[in-house]
N, C-alpha and C positions, 0 to 999 in steps of 0.2 A: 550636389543637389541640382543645378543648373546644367549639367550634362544627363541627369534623369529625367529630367524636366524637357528637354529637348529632344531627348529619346523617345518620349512618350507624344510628342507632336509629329513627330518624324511617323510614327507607327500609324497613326491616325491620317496620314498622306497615304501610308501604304496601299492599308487596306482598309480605305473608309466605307467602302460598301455592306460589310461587315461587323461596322461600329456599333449597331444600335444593339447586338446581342449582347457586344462585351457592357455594355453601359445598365441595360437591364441586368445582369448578372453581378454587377459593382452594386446596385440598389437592394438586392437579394443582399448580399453580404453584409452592405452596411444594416439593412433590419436585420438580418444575424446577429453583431457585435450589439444593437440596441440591446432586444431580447433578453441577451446573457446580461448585459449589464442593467436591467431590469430586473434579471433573478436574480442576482448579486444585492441588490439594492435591495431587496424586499427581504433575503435572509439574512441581512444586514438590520434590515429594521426589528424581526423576529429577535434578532440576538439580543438587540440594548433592553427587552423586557423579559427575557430568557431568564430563569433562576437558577442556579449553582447545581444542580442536580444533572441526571445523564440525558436530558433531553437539550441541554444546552453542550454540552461533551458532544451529542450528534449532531446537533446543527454547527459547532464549531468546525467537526471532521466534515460536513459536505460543505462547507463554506471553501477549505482550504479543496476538495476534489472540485470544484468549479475555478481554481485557477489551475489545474492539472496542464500541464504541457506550454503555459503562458508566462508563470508569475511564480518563482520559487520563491521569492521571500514573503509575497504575500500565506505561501504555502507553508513555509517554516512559521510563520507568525503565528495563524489558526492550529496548525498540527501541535503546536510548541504549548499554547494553553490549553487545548484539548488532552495532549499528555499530562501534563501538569495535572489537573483537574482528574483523571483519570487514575493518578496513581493515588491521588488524596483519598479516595473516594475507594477505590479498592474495585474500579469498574475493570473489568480486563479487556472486554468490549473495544470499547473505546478507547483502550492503549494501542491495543494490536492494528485497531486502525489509524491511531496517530500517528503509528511508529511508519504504515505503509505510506503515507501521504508525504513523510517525513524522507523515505527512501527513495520518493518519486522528486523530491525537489534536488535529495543529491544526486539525482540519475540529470536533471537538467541542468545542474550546476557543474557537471561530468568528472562528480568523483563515483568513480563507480564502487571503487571498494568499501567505501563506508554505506554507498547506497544497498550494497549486496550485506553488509555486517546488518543491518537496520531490519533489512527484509528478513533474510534468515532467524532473527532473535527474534519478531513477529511470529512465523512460519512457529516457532517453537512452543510462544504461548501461543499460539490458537490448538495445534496439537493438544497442551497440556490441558485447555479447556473443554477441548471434543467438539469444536463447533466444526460441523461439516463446510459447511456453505462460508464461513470464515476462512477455514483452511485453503478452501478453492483459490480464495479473493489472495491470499497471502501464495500461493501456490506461483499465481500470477504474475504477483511483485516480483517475486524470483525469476522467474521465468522473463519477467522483463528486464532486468535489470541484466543479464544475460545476454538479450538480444539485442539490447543497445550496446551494448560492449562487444557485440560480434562473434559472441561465442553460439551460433545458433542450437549447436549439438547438444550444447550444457543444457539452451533455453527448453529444446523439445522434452527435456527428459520431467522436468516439472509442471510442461503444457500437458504430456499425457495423465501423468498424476492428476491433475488438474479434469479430466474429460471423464476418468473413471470415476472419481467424486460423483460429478453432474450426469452421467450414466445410470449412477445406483440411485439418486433423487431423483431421478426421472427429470429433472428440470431440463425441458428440451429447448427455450433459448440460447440458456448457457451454454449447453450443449452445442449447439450450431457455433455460437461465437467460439467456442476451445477446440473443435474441430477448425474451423479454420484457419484458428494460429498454428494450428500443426502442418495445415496442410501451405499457409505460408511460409512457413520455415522449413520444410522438405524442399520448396521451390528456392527459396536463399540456396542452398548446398544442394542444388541441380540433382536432387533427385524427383523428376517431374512423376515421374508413374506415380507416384505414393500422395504425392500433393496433389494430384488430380483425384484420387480416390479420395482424399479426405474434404476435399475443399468441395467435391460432387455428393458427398455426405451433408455437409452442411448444407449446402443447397438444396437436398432435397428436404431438412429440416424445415429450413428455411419458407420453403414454397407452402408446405404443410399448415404450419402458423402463420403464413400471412404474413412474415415480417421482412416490410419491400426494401428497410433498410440493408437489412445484413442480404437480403436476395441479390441487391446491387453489389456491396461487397465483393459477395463469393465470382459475380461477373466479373469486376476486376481484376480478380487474383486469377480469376481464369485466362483472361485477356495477357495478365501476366506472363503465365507459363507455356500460352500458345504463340509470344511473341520469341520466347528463347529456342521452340519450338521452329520457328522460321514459319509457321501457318498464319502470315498475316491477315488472311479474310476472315479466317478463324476467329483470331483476336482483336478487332476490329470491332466484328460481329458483336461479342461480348462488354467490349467497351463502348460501345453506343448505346446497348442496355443497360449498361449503370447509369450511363449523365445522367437522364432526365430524373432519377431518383438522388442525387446529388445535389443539384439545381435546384429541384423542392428543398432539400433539408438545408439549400446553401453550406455545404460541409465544403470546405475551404481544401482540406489537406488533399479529401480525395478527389476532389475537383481539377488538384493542379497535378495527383496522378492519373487520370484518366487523359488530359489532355497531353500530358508529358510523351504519355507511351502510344497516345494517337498520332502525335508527330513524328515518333522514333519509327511507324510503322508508315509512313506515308513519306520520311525521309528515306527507311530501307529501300522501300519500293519507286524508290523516284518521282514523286510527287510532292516537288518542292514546295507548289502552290500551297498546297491543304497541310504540308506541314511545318510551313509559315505561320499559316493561320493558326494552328492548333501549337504552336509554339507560343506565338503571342497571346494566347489564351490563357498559356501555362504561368507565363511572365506574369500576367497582373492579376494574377492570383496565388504568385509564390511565398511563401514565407522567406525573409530576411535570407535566413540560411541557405534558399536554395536556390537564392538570385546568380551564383555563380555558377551551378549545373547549367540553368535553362538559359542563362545570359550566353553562356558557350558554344550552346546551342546552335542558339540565334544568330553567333558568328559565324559557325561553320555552313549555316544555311542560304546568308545569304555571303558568301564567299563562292558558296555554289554557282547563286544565282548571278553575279559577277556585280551586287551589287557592293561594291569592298568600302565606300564610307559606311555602309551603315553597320555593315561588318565589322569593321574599326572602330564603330559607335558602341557596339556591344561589347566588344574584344576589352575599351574601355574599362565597361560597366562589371563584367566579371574579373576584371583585377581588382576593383573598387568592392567588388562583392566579397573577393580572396582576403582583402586586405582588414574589411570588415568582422572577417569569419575566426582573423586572427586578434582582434581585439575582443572579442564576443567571449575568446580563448582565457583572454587575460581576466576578463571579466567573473568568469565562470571560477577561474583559479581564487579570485576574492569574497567571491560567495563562498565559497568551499569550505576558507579560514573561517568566515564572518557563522558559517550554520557549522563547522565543530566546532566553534567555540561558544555558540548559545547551546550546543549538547553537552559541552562540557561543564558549563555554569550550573545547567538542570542534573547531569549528574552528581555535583557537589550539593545542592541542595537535594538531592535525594538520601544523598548518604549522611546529608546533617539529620534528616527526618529517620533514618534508620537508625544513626547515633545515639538522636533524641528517645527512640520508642525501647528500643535496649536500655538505657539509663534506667526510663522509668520501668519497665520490667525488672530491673536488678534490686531497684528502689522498693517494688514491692513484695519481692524475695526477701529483699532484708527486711523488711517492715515483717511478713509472715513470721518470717524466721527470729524476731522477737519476739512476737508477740504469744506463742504457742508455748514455748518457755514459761513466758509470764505467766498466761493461762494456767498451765499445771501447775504451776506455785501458788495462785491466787485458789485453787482449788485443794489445798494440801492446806492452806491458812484456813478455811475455811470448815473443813476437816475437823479443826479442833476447835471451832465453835459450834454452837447447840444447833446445827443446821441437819436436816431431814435428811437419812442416810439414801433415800431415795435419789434426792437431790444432786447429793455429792457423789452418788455412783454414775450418776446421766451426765453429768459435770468430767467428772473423769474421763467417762470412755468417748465424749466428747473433744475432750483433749488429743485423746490419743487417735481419734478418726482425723483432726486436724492433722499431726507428727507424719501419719504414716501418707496421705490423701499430696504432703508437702513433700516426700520423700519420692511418690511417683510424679509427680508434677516436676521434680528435676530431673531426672532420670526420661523422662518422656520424649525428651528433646533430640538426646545422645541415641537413644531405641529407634526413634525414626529415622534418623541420620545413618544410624548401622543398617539397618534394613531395609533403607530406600522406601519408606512409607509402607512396605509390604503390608497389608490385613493380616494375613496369614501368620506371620514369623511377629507384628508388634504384637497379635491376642498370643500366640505360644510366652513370649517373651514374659509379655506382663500378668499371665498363668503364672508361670516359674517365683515371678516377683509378688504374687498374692501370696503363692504357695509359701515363701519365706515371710512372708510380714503377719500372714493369721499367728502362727502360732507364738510368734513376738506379740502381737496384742492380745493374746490370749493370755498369757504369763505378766505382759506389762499392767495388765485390767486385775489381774488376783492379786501383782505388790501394790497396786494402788489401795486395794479395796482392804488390803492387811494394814498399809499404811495407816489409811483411813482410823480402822478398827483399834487398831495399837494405838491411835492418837486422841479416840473418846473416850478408852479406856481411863 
């Protein structure tokens, strides 16, 4: 702490001429973290009057999507009651997205394999539901969960998936935004022609609707792929046109890439000045995680510059950063235990609740399967007192609608199971199974009615 602390005095000697941007820029970010924690707060306050129904199931899921990328256990906690709540309830909705929120927290806790089991079992109920626009969202998950793990080829194949959805709804922001993952992950795996056609797709989406966020975006990815490019003025160009859209929305992450790769471009070009500056920009605005990229940076920069304590001062801070990254590791390994094993608790209590509704289904199988028995004996007694033959005929074949109504009701279960739910093959099937039970009830209805008859005799 005392060596960042003096590092940060040390910068401010630098280049104090330049101070007052980075200080307006800290004031932006901290009303940013207000804001959010203002909207946290207020759908915090929605919740404690929320009633058990699926409008509390969706305020749970956008509770846990407001720590996305911050806070996985806050993420596990809301996702974990909103499943819960969801499976009660028989909402699929609102499982399929507890389950994503759920995959997002093991994507930060970096277990990716169970993040990708989580997503995929999602991807499946939304399929089995038909929500289009659901499948997109879960299409995503996969695709992200992919691309954190570095497999970008795996990611693009469910990002297209994903674009043909929002193609055929017409939904043209979506649109824009899944064009652009594609056209960033073509730029991951340097294949730039294809990323530039996609990523100039969305941008001209983009432009169309007005929307200056993702307009800035597609700048940066362009800025991106014209720095691997070697067309610095090029990518320059493009990355000066996203800041000031960044700066408005105070977006943190992409803040600290645009100024990241405005230094890597003013370092290639030997302009150590500006890519001082635009180094140090990156700095106090990095996340934790990426204090060791840009701290390294900042060594090599000014080692350049032959200024080597401060160089030493950084070289410092990125081992501190490294060392950091490795506890972050250990950390993440303990979340991992701590969120399967709250999945595994809620699996156990799922399958107590499956155990439970089996029972009582069995419970009233055998209750039917008394009681239909007794029925036609209580009607056979009855038979041979002075009761209305009308009676005892309507009694009867009441009987026997019960026998035969309980003989497809078992049989119904094993008929879908063979035939995959088919329409087709369960109405043949259960043809086949009328066509043997008429004429059993037909013969079962004339020994009754003989019965009967024999019996008033």
């Amino acid at each position: 702490m005392i060596l960042t602390f003096f590092c940060f005095k040390f910068q401010d000697q630098i280049i104090s001429m330049r101070k007052s941007i980075g200080i307006v820029l800290s004031i932006l970010l901290f009303l940013q973290v207000i804001a959010q924690q203002n909207t946290i707060d207020s759908l915090h306050q929605l919740l404690m009057t929320a009633k058990e129904d699926t409008a509390r199931i969706n305020l749970l899921n956008l509770i846990a999507a407001r720590y996305q990328q911050s806070n996985p256990d806050s993420i596990m906690k809301y996702s974990n009651e909103a499943l819960a709540m969801s499976l009660k309830m028989n909402y699929v909705e609102g499982e399929v997205n507890a389950m994503r929120y759920q995959s997002a927290a093991f994507v930060l806790a970096g277990n990716f394999s169970t993040a990708l089991e989580i997503a995929l079992e999602a991807l499946q109920k939304s399929e089995a539901l038909g929500d289009k626009k659901l499948m997109a969202r879960c299409l995503n998950s996969v695709g992200g969960v992919y691309a954190e793990q570095g497999d970008v080829r795996q990611a693009q194949i469910y990002a297209l998936k994903m674009k043909d959805i929002y193609e055929q709804a017409n939904d043209q922001p979506r649109l824009a935004g899944s064009l652009l993952n594609i056209g960033y992950g073509y730029g991951q795996v340097n294949q730039l022609d294809s990323a530039r056609i996609y990523i100039n797709r969305s941008l001209d989406i983009s432009l169309r609707i007005k929307d200056d966020n993702m307009i800035a975006v597609a700048y940066l990815n362009l800025g991106m792929i014209h720095i691997k490019l070697k067309q610095y003025d090029i990518a320059a160009a493009y990355l000066k046109q996203a800041m000031p859209q960044f700066i408005k929305t105070y977006n943190l992450s992409f803040l600290y890439s645009t100024y990241f790769y405005l230094a890597e471009i003013f370092d290639s070009t030997r302009h150590y000045d500006s890519s001082l500056y635009y180094s140090r920009l990156a700095y106090r605005y990095a996340y934790q995680s990426q204090f060791h990229e840009i701290a390294k940076q900042l060594s090599s920069l000014f080692k350049q510059t032959g200024l080597l304590d401060s160089a030493f001062i950084y070289q410092e801070i990125a081992m501190v950063a490294k060392d950091s990254l490795t506890s972050q590791e250990k950390q993440k390994q303990m979340q991992t235990l701590t969120f399967a094993e709250q999945l595994r608790q809620m699996e156990i209590a799922k399958q107590k609740a499956e155990a439970a509704a089996i029972r009582k289904r069995n419970l009233e199988l055998a209750g039917i399967a008394i009681f239909i028995p007794a029925f036609l004996f209580a009607v056979l007694l009855l038979g041979r007192r002075k009761v209305k033959s009308r009676t005892i005929e309507f009694l009867g074949i009441l009987g026997l609608l019960f026998l035969f109504e309980f003989i497809v009701l078992l049989v119904h279960p094993y008929i879908g199971h063979w035939t995959h739910e088919s329409p087709v093959w369960m109405l043949l099937i259960l043809v086949v199974v009328a066509a043997i039970l008429i004429p059993l009830h037909h013969r079962s209805e004339a020994w009754i009615k003989k019965k009967l008859a024999t019996a008033k005799a």
